[in-house]
C-alpha positions as CSV (number, residue, x, y, z in Angstrom):
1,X,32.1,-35.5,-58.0
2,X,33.2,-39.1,-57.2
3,X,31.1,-42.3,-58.1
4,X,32.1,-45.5,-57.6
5,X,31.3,-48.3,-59.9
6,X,31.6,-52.0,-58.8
7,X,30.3,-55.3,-60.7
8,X,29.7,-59.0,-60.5
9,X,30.8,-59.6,-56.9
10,X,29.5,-63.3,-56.8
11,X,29.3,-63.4,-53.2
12,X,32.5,-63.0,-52.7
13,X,32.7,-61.2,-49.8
14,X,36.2,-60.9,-49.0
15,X,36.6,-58.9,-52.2
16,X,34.0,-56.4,-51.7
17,X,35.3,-55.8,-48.1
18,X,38.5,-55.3,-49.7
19,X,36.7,-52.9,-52.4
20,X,34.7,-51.1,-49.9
21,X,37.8,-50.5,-48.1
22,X,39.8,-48.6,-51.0
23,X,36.6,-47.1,-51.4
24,X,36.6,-45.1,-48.3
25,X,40.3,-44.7,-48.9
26,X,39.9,-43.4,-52.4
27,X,36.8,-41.0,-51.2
28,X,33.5,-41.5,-53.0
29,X,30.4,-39.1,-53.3
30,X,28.1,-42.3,-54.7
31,X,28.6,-46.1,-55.5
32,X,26.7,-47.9,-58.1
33,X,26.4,-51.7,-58.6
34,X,26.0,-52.9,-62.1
35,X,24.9,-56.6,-61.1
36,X,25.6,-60.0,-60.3
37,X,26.0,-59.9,-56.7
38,X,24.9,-63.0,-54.9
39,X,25.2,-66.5,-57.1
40,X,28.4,-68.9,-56.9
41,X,30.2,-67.9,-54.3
42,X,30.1,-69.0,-50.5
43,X,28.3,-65.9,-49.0
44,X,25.0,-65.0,-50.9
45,X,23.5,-63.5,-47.5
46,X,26.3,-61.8,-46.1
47,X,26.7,-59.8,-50.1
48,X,23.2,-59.1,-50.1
49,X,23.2,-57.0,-46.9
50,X,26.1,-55.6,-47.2
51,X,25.3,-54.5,-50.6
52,X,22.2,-53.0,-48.7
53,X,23.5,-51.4,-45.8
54,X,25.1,-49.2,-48.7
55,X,21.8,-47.6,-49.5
56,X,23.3,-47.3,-53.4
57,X,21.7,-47.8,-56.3
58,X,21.8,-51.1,-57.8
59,X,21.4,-52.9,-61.4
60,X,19.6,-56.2,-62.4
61,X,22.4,-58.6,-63.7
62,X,21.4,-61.5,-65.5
63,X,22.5,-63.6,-62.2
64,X,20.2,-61.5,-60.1
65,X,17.1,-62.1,-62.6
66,X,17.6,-65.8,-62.3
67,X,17.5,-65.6,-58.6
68,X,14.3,-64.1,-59.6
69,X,13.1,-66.5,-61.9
70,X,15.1,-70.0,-61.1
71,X,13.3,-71.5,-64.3
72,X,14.6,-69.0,-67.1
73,X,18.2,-69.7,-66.0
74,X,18.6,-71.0,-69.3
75,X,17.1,-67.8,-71.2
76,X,19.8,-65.7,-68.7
77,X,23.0,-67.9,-69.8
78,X,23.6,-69.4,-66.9
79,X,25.9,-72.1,-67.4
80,X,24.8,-75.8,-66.4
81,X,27.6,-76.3,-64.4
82,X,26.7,-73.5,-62.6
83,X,23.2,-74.5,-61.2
84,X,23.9,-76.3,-58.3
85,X,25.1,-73.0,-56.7
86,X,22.3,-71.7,-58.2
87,X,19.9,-73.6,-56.0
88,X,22.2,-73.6,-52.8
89,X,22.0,-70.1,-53.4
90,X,18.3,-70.0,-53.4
91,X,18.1,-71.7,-50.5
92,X,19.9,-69.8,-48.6
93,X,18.3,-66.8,-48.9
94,X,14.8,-65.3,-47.3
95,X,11.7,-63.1,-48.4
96,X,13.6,-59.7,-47.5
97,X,16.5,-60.4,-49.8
98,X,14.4,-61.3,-52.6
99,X,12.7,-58.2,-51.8
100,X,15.8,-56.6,-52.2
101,X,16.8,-58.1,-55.2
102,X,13.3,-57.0,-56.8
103,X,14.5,-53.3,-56.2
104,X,17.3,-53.6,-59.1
105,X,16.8,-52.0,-61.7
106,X,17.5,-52.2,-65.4
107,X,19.5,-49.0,-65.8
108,X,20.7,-45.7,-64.0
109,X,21.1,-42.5,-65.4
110,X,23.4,-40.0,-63.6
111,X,23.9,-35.8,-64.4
112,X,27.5,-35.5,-64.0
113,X,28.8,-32.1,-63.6
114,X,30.6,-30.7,-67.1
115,X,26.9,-31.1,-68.9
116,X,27.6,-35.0,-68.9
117,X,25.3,-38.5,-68.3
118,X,26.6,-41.1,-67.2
119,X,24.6,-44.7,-68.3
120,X,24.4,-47.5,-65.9
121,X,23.7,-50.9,-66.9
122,X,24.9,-55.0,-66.4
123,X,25.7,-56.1,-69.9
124,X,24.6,-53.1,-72.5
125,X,21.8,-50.6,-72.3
126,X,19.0,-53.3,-73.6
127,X,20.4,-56.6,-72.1
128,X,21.8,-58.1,-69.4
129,X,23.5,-60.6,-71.3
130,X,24.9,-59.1,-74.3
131,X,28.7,-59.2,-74.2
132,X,30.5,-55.7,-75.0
133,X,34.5,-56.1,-75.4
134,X,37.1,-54.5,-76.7
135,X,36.9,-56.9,-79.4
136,X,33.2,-56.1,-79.9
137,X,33.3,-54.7,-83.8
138,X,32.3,-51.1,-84.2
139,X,29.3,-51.8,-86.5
140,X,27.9,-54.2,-83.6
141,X,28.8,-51.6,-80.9
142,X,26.7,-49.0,-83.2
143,X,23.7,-51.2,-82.8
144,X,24.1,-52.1,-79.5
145,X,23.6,-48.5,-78.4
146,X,21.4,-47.1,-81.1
147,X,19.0,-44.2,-78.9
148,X,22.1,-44.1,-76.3
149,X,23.4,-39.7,-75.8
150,X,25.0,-40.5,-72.9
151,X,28.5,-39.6,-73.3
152,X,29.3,-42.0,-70.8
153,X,28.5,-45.4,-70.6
154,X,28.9,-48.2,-67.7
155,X,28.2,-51.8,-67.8
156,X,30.1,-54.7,-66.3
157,X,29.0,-58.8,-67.3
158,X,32.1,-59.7,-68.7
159,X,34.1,-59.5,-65.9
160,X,37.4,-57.6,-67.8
161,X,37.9,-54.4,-67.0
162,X,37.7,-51.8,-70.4
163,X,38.1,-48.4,-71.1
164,X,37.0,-48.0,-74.9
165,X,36.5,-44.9,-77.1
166,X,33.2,-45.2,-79.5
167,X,32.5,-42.2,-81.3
168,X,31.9,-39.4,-79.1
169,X,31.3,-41.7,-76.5
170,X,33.1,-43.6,-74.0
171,X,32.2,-47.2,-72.6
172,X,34.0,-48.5,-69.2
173,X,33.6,-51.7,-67.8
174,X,35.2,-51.6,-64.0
175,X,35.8,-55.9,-63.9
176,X,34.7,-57.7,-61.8
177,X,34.9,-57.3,-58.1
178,X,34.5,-61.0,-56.9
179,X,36.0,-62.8,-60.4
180,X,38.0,-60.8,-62.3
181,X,38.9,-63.0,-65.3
182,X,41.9,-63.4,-67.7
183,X,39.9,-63.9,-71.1
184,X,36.2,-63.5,-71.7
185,X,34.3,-66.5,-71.0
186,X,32.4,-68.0,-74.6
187,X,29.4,-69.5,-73.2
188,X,29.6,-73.3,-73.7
189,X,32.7,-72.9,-73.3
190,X,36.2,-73.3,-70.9
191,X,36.0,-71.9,-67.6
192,X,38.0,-68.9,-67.6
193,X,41.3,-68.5,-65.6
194,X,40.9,-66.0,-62.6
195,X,43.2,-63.0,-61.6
196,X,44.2,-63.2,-57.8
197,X,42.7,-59.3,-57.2
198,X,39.5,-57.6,-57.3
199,X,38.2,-55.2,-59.9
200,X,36.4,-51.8,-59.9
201,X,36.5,-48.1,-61.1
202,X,36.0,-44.5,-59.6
203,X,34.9,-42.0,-62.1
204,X,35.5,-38.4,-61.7
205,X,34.0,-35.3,-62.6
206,X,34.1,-31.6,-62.5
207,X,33.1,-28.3,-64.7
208,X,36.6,-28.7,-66.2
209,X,36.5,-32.4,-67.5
210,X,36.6,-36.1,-66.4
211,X,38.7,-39.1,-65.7
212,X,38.2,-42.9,-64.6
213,X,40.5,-44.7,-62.8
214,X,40.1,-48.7,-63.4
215,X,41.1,-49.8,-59.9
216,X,42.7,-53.6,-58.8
217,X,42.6,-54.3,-55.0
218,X,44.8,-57.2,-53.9
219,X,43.0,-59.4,-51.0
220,X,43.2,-63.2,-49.7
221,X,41.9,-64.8,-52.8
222,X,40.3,-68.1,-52.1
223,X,41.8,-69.8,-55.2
224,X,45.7,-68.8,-53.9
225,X,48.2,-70.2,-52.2
């Protein structure tokens, strides 16, 4: 069993196409988006529908629920610099991809084979904007998934790419496929710097164990060159 997990494209097209490309290279039995696909970047429509034509399931990032609700962009931490793509966002899109975006959800739950679950979610299991890092301290991380038995859990936001033991659990972040970023962003803080490649993982598992491979797709970055 294959499943591929992508995150925070930003309507950055490009990337995905790039990511959807390895995809089919790599072989996948499912694809998951854990949120944030259509705000800042330069195609908000073309994401959204491409995102759809994939018929996979799909999570509510805090970007998406703003979309939603334009006037809680402050309770969803986005950035003030950030709202004018906000609303050129907004209008640029019609009734059937709000529709779509309405059809995220807050979390995904997946039966691996091996007697595992896999946990889908943007930012941890009770948020959409709660940062989990590396850095993240363990007592924290222990409250953060209180009532989680997943053994595995999945959650992008922070747009750095993770792989971290806790407990008997594991928690992988694939990046970010439209923004993958050199240091976590502090919010009110500096912009972070961006890597020139986009960012995802395909998880594997069989009756005999599993494995993730944190993936890095090179692709015409608009930033380069």
């Amino acid at each position: 069993m294959r499943i591929a997990l992508i995150s925070d494209i930003h309507a950055n097209l490009q990337a995905l196409k790039a990511v959807l490309e390895d995809i089919a290279a790599q072989g996948a039995d499912q694809i998951i988006f854990l949120g944030d696909a259509a705000t800042i970047g330069p195609y908000p429509k073309e994401t959204l529908e491409t995102l759809q034509a994939l018929n996979c399931v799909c999570i509510l990032g805090n970007h998406d629920a703003t979309l939603l609700e334009p006037t809680q962009a402050a309770k969803f931490q986005i950035a003030d610099s950030l709202l004018p793509t906000l609303d050129r966002t907004l209008g640029c899109l019609s009734e059937s991809h709000f529709s779509f975006l309405r059809s995220f959800r807050p979390t995904y739950e997946v039966e691996l084979q091996g007697r595992l679950t896999l946990l889908c979610f943007h930012a941890s299991p009770r948020s959409n904007i709660e940062m989990v890092l590396s850095t993240t301290p363990e007592k924290t991380l222990t409250e953060i998934l209180s009532g989680q038995s997943a053994e595995i859990l999945a959650g992008g936001h922070t747009h750095i790419q993770m792989y971290r033991q806790h407990g008997e659990q594991v928690i992988i972040n694939p990046g970010s496929v439209g923004s993958a970023f050199v240091e976590a962003y502090i919010p009110g803080g500096a912009n972070p710097r961006l890597l020139p490649w986009a960012e995802y993982a395909i998880l594997r598992a069989d009756k005999s164990g599993w494995s993730v491979d944190l993936r890095r797709v090179r692709y015409d970055a608009p930033w380069e060159g």
